[in-house]
LOZA-251884 format. One line per 10 residues: for each residue x, y, z of C-alpha. Coordinates in Angstrom, 1 decimal. Each point is the difference from the previous one (the first is absolute). Example, Ala and Ser with C-alpha at 12.3 -4.5 7.8 and 13.67 -1.06 7.14 Angstrom:
BEGIN
12.3:-4.5:7.8  1.4:3.4:-0.7
This chain:
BEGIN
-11.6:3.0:-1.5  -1.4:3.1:2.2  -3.1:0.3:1.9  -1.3:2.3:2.9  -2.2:-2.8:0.9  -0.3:0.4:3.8  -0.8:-2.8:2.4  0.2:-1.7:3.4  3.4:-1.1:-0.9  1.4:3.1:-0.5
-1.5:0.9:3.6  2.0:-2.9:1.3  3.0:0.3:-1.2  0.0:3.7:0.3  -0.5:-0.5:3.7  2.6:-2.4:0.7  -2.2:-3.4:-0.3  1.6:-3.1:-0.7  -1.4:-2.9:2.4  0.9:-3.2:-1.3
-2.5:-2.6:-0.6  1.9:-2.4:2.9  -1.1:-0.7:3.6  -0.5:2.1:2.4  3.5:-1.7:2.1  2.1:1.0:-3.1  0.5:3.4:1.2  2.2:-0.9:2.4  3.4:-0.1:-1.4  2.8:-2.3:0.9
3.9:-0.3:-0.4  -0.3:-1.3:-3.3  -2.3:3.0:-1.5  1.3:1.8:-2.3  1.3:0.2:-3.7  -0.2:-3.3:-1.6  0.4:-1.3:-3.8  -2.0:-2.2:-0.9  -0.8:-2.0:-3.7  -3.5:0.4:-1.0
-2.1:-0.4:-2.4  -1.6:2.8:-2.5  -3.0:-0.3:-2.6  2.6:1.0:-3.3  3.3:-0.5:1.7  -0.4:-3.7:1.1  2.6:-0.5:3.3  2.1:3.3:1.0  1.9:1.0:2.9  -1.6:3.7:1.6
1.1:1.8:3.2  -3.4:-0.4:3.0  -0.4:0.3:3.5  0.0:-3.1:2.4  -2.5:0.8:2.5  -0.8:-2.9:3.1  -1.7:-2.7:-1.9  -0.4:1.9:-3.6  2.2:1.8:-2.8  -1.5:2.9:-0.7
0.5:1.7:-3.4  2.2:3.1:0.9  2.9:1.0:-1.0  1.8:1.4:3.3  3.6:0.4:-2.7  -2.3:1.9:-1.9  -1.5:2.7:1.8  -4.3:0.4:-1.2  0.3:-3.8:-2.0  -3.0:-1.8:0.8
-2.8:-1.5:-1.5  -3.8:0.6:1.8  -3.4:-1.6:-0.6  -2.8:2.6:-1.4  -0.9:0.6:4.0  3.7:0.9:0.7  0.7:-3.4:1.3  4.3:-1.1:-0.6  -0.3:-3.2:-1.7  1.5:-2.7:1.8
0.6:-3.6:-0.3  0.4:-2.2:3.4  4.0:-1.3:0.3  -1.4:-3.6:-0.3  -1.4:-0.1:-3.0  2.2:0.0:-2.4  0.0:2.9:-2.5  -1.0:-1.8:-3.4  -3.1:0.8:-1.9  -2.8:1.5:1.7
-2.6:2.7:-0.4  -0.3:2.1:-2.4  0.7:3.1:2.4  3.2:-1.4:1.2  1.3:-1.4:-3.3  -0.5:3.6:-1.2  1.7:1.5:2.8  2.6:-2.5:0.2  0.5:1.7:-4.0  -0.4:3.5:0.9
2.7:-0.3:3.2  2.4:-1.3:-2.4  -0.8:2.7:-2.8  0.3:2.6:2.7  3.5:-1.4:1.4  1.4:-0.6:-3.3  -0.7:3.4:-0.6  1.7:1.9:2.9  2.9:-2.6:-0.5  -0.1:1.8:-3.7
-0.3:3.5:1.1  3.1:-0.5:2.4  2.2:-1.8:-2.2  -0.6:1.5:-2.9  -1.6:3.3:0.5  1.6:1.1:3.3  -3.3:0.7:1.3  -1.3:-0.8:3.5  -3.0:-1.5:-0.1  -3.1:0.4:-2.4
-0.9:3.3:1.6  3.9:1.0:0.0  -0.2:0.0:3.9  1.0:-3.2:0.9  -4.0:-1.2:-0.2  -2.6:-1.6:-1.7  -3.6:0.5:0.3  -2.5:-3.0:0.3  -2.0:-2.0:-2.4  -3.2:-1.8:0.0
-1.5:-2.9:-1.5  -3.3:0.2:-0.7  -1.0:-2.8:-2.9  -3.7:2.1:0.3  2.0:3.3:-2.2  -0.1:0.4:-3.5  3.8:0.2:-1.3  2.8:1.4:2.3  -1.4:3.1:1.1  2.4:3.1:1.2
-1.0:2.4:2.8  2.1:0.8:3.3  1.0:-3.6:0.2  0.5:-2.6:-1.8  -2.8:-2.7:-1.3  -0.3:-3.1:-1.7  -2.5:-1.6:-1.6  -1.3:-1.6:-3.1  0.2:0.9:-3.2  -3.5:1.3:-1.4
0.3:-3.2:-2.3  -0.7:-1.7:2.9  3.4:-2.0:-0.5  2.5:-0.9:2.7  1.5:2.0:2.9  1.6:3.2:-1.0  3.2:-0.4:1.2  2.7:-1.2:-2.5  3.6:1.5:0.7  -0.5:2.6:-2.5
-3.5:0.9:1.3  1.4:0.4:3.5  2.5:1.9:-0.8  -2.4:2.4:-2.6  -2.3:0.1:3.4  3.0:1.2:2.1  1.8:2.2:-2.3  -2.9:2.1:0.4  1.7:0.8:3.1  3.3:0.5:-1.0
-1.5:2.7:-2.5  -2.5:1.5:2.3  2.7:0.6:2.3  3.0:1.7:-2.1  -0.2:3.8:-0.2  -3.2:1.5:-1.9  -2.5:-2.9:0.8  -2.4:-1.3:-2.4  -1.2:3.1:-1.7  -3.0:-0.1:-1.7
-1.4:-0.2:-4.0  0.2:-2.9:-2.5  3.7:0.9:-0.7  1.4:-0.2:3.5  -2.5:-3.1:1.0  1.8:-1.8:-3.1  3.5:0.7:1.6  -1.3:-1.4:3.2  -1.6:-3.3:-1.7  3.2:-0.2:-2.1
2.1:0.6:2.6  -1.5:-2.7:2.0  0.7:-2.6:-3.1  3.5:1.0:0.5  0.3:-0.5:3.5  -1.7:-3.9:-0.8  2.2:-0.8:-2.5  2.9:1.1:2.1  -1.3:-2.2:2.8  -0.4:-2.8:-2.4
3.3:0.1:-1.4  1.4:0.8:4.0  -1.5:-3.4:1.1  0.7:-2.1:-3.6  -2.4:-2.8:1.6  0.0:-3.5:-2.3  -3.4:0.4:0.3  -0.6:3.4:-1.2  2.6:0.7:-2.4  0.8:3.7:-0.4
-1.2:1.7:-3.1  -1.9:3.6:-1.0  -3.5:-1.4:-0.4  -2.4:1.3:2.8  -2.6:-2.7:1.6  1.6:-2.6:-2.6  -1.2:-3.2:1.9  -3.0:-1.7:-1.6  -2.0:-0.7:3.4  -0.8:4.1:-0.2
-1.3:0.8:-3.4  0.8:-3.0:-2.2  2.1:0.9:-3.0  -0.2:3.3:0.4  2.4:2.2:2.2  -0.2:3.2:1.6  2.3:1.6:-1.8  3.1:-0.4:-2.5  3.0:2.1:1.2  2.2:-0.7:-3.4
-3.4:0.7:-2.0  -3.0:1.5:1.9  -1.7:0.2:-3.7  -0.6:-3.8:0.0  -2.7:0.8:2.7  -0.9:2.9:-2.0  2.1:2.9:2.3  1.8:2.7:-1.1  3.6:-0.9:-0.7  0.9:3.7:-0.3
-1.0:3.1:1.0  -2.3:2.1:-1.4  -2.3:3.2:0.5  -2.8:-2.8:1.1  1.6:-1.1:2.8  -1.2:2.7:2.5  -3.7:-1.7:-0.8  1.3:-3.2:-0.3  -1.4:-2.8:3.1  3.1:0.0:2.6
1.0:-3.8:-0.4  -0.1:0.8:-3.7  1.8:2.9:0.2  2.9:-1.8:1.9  0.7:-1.6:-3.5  3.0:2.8:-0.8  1.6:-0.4:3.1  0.0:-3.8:0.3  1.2:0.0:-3.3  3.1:2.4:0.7
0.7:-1.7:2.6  0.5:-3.2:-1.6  1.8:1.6:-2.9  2.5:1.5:2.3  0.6:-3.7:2.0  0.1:-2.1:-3.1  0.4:2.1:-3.3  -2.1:-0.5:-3.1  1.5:-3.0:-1.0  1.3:-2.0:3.2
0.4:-3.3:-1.2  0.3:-2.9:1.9  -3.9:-1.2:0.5  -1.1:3.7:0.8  -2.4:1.7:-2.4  0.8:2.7:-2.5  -1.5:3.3:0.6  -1.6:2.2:-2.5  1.1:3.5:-0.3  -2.0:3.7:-0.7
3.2:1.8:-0.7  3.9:0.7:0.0  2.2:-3.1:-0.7  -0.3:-3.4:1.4  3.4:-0.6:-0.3  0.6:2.2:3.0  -2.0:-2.4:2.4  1.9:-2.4:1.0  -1.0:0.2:3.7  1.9:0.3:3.2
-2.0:-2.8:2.1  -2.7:-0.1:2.4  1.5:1.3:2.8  2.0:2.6:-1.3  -3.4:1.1:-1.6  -1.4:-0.3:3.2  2.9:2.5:1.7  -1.3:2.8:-2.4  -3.4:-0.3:0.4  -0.1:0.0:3.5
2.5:3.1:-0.3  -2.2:1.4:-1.9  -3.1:-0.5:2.6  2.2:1.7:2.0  -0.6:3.2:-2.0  -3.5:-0.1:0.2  -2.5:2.2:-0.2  -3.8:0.9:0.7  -1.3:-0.1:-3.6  2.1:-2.4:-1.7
0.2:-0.5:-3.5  1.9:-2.1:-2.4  2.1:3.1:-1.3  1.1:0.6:3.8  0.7:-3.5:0.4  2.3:0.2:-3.0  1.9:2.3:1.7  0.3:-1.2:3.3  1.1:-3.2:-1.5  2.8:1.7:-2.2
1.1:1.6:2.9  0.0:-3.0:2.4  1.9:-2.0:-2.5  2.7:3.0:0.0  0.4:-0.3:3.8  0.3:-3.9:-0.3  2.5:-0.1:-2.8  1.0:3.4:-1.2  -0.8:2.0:-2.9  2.2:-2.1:-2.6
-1.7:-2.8:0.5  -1.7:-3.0:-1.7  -2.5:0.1:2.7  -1.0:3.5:-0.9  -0.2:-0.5:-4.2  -2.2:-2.7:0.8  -1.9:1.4:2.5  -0.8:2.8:-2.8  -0.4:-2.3:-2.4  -2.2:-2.5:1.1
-2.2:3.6:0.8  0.4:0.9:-3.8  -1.4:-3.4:-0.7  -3.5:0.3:1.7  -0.3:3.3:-1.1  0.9:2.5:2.8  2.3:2.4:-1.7  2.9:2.0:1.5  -1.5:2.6:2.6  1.1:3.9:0.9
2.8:0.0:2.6  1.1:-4.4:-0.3  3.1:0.0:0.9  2.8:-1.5:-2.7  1.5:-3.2:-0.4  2.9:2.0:-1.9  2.8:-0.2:2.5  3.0:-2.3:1.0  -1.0:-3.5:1.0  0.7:-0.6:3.8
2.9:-1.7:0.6  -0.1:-4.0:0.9  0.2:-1.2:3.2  3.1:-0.9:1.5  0.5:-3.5:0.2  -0.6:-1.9:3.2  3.4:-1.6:1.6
């Protein structure tokens, strides 16, 4: 979600706050300061390994691999845990954080592998985040905060809903920024979805098993979900577009996208466990999906093409012509790039380029 909520944390953390809630002698560093990884505990994620600071007598939850990763108090203080307790279960603030460190380095780990990109903001940084169990919902605004949902359920920080939180950034941050309207703030909220379901399936945690349902685990909203990738209808979204859509709420209006999106990774029929996917035109047939992280390659490509009043129509293009780039204009990647468009209504535009052409020629094998 976006707000322009201001507050004192945004003071702190816009002027370079951080104190950690340790003793005053834990300032002094020693040899052994430095990186350290350490297994903790999260609220959703149960035990996980993330990347923190060893600071005197205290870890300290920043990232120094990760340039910007850290984890703050509502007052701007790091979270930190002292090195002899052992990291298990513990507050509520540092379970969360504990999830949202891991969501964030999953992420990055995502954006490099697969993605080629540097970083959330494509700089080789991150920017902050806060817990603050006090807000209503993750809550967008120069940073990055995590609360509750409204429901008043559990911590807001599953591995989908931390990487939602920080594809914000990754969006924000690529050419064009986050425009403004209905139409463009659905691209950013549906844009966000596909940056958490690309962390999710990145990490493939046991206990958080990748799929394309938002906000799926029963401790936020009970049985009901954020949002259905494969079939935003079943929450009442649009599964297509339409001439509603500029009018349409934003998280709503991400229904289209989320829904290409998981038409071009899986296809309309994908079989094994994964849901079918109802069509709004062309021939489902054609969707038999290129995977998750091939998807991902053309979106990002596209984000790359970005511009100040987005639309789904310009995002239809950008995409076509990222997928070109990626894997020429003969290829499968490109048919069902325009195909899985076709399927969620956004017709051919003026000026797309063509998938007519020869198909690029296979790499050569590797010795």
């Amino acid at each position: 979600m976006r707000s322009s909520k201001g507050s004192a944390v945004a003071v702190a953390l816009a002027a370079g706050i951080g104190v950690a809630a340790v003793p005053a002698q834990a300032d002094a560093r020693s040899a052994t300061d430095g990186p350290v990884t350490i297994t903790a505990t999260g609220h959703h994620n149960g035990p996980v390994r993330i990347d923190v600071t060893e600071s005197g007598e205290n870890y300290l939850l920043i990232d120094p691999t990760r340039p910007g990763t850290r984890c703050a108090t509502p007052d701007g203080r790091t979270v930190s845990i002292p090195k002899d307790r052992p990291p298990g279960p513990g507050s509520e603030t540092f379970t969360a954080c504990v999830d949202i460190m891991y969501g964030a380095q999953r992420q990055w780990d995502m954006l490099r592998d697969w993605l080629g990109r540097s970083g959330q903001l494509g700089n080789g940084r991150n920017a902050p985040a806060v817990y603050d169990p006090g807000g209503r919902g993750p809550i967008w605004g120069g940073y990055v905060v995590f609360g509750r949902m409204p429901t008043g359920g559990a911590p807001a920080t599953t591995l989908d809903l931390a990487g939602h939180q920080f594809g914000h950034l990754v969006y924000q941050s690529t050419p064009g920024g986050t425009g403004s309207g209905n139409e463009s703030g659905g691209l950013f909220e549906g844009a966000s979805d596909i940056f958490g379901v690309l962390t999710d399936h990145y990490a493939d945690h046991p206990r958080n098993r990748p799929n394309y349902v938002i906000g799926d685990s029963p401790s936020l909203m009970g049985n009901r979900p954020l949002r259905y990738m494969y079939n935003p209808s079943l929450l009442g979204d649009p599964n297509c577009y339409s001439s509603a859509i500029p009018s349409t709420e934003v998280h709503a209006a991400a229904g289209p996208l989320n829904h290409w999106f998981y038409l071009l990774a899986e296809g309309a029929n994908p079989g094994g466990g994964k849901p079918s996917s109802p069509v709004c035109g062309g021939d489902p047939a054609a969707l038999t999906g290129i995977g998750i992280r091939q998807a991902g390659r053309i979106f990002m490509g596209a984000l790359q093409r970005k511009t100040t009043q987005w639309s789904y129509a310009k995002t239809r293009v950008a995409s076509v012509a990222a997928a070109i780039d990626l894997f020429g204009p003969g290829s499968a990647e490109c048919a069902i790039t325009k195909a899985a468009w076709r399927a969620v209504n956004v017709q051919e535009q003026p000026g797309e380029a063509s998938c007519a052409g020869p198909a690029p020629s296979p790499a050569p094998a590797v010795p």
